[in-house]
C-alpha positions as CSV (number, residue, x, y, z in Angstrom):
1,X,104.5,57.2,68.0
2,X,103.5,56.6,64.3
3,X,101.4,60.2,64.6
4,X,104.7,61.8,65.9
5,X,106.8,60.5,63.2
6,X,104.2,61.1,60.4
7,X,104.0,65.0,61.8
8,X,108.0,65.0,61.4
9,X,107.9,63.6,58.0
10,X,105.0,66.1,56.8
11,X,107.2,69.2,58.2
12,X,110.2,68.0,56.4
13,X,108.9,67.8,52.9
14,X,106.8,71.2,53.2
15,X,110.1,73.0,54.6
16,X,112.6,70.9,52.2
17,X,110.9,72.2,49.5
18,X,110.3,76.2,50.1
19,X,112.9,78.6,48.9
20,X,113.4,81.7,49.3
21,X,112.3,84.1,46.7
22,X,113.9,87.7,46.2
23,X,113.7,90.3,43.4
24,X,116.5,91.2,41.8
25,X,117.9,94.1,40.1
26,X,120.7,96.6,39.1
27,X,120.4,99.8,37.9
28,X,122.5,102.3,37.4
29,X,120.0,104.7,36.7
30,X,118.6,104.9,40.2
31,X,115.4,102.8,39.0
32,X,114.4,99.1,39.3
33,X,111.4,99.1,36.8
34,X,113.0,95.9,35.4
35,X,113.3,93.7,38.7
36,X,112.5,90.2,38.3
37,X,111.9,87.7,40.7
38,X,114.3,84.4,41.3
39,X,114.9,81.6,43.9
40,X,117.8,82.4,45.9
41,X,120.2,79.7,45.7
42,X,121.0,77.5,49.0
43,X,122.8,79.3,51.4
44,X,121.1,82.9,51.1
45,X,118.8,82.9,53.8
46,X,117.9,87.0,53.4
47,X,116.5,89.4,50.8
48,X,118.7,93.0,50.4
49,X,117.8,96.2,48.8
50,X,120.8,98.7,48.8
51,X,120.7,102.0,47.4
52,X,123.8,104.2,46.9
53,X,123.9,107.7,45.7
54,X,126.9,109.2,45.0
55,X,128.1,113.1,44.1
56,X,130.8,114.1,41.8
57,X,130.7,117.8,41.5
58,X,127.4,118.6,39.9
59,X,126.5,115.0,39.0
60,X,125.3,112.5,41.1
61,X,124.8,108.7,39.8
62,X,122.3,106.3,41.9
63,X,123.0,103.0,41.9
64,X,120.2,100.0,43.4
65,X,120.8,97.0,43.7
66,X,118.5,94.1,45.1
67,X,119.5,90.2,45.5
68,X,119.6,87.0,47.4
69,X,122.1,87.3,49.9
70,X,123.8,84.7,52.6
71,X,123.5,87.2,54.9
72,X,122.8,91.2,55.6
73,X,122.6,94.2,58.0
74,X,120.3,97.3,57.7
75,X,121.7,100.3,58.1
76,X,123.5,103.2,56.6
77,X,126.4,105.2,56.0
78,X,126.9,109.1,54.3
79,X,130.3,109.9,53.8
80,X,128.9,113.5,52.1
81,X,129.6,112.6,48.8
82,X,129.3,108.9,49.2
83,X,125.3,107.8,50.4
84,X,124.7,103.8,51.0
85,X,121.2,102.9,52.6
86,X,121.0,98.7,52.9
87,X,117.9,97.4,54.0
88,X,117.7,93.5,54.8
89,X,114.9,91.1,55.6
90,X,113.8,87.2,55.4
91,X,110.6,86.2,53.6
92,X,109.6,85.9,50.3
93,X,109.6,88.9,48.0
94,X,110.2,91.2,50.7
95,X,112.4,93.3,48.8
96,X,110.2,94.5,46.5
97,X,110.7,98.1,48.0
98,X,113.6,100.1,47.3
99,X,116.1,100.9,50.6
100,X,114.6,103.8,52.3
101,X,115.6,107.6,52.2
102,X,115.6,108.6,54.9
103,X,114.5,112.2,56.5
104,X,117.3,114.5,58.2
105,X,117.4,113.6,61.8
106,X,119.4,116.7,63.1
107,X,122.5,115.0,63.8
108,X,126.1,116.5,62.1
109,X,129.2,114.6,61.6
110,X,132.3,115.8,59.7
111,X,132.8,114.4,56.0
112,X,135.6,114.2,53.9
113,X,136.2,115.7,50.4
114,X,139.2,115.1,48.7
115,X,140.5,118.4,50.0
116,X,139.8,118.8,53.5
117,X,137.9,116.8,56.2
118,X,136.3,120.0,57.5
119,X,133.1,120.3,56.1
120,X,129.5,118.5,57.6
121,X,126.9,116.2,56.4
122,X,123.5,116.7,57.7
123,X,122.8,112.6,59.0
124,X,119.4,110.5,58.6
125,X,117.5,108.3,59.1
126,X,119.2,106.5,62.1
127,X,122.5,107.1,61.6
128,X,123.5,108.2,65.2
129,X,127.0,108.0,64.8
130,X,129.8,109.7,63.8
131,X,132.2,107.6,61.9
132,X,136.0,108.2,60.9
133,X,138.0,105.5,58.9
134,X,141.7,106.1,58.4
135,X,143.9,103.5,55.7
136,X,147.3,103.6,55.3
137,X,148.9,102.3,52.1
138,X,152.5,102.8,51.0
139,X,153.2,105.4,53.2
140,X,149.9,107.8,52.6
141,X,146.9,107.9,54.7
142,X,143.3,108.1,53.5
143,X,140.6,109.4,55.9
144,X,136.9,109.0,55.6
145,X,134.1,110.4,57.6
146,X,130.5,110.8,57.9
147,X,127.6,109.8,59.3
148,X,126.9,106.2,60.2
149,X,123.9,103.9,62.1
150,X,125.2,102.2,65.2
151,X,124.1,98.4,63.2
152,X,127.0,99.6,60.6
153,X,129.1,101.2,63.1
154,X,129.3,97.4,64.7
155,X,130.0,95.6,61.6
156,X,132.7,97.6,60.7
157,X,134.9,97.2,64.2
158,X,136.9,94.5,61.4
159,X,137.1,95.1,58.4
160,X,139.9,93.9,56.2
161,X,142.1,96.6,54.4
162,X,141.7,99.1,56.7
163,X,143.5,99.6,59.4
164,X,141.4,102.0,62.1
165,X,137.9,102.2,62.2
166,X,136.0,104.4,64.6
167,X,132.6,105.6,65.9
168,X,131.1,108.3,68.1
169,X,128.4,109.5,69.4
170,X,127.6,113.3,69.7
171,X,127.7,116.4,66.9
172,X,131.0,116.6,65.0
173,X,132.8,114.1,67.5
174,X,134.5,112.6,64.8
175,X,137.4,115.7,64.2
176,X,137.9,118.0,61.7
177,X,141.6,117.6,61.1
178,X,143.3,115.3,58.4
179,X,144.1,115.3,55.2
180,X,142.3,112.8,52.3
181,X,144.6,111.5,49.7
182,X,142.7,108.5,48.0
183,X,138.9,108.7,50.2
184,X,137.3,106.9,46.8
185,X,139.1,103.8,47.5
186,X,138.5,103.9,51.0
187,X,134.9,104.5,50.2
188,X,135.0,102.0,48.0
189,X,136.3,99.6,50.6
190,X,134.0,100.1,53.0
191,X,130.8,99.6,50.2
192,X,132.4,96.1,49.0
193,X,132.8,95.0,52.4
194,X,129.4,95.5,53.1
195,X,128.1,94.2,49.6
196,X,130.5,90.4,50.1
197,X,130.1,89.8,53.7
């Protein structure tokens, strides 16, 4: 009995006393040269990486992000001009790699541009969905398509502020029709969503 309780003892003050350890970052110039690494605070029990990449006209701005977080979900998301890879995992300094980019994967799903929701984005990676959020605020709609990986395609079935959120499977199942008025703050939605929860 006295060996039991000594082993029980022993494990809690070794495991009492590890935390877990992340690098951290933000960049927005699509580079982490300056991460450092910190003890996540109680209650995160994961490392992240994200990387977004996003393209207005003929500039694009990458943005990478790395933290302690309470909880994550790997995956991504291209919404053509909107790209958010999230990769999420639980030991120490895990995260020292940036979120992949991932290679073309032959898929095609519909985007939105502002304009029209007409034109394709090539998908990667494992995004093997098709994904079409619709928002409707003070009587105007917002649409936003694109590719998406089933993991994201799950989280998404709630999220708050937007009212219909759907997925396919198969080339282009996600519709050509519709009309954008305000796809940044949808975008920007989704990204936040994924970023507090």
């Amino acid at each position: 009995m006295d060996l039991q309780i000594s082993v029980f003892l022993l494990f809690i003050l070794f495991t009492a006393g590890h935390s877990l350890r992340c690098y951290e970052c933000m960049s927005l110039t699509g580079s982490c040269a300056d991460q450092k690494l910190k003890t996540c605070p109680s209650g995160s029990s994961q490392c992240m990486s994200l990387t977004t990449v996003a393209q207005f006209g003929d500039n694009s701005v990458k943005v990478k992000i790395k933290d302690c977080v309470p909880a994550c979900l790997s995956g991504s998301m291209n919404f053509g001009i909107i790209k958010v890879t999230i990769s999420c995992c639980n030991s120490d300094q895990c995260n020292l790699q940036d979120a992949p980019d991932p290679n073309p994967n032959g898929k095609k799903c519909y985007y939105c541009d502002g304009k029209s929701c007409s034109k394709t984005v090539s998908c990667s990676g494992n995004e093997d969905h098709c994904i079409k959020a619709t928002e409707t605020s003070g009587g105007q709609s917002a649409v936003g398509k694109g590719c998406a990986s089933k993991s994201m395609c799950d989280a998404t079935a709630s999220v708050p502020g937007v009212a219909r959120i759907s997925c396919c499977e198969g080339n282009l199942c996600n519709g050509a029709q519709s009309v954008s008025q305000s796809f940044l703050f949808l975008c920007c939605s989704l990204l936040s969503y994924f970023l507090l929860h």
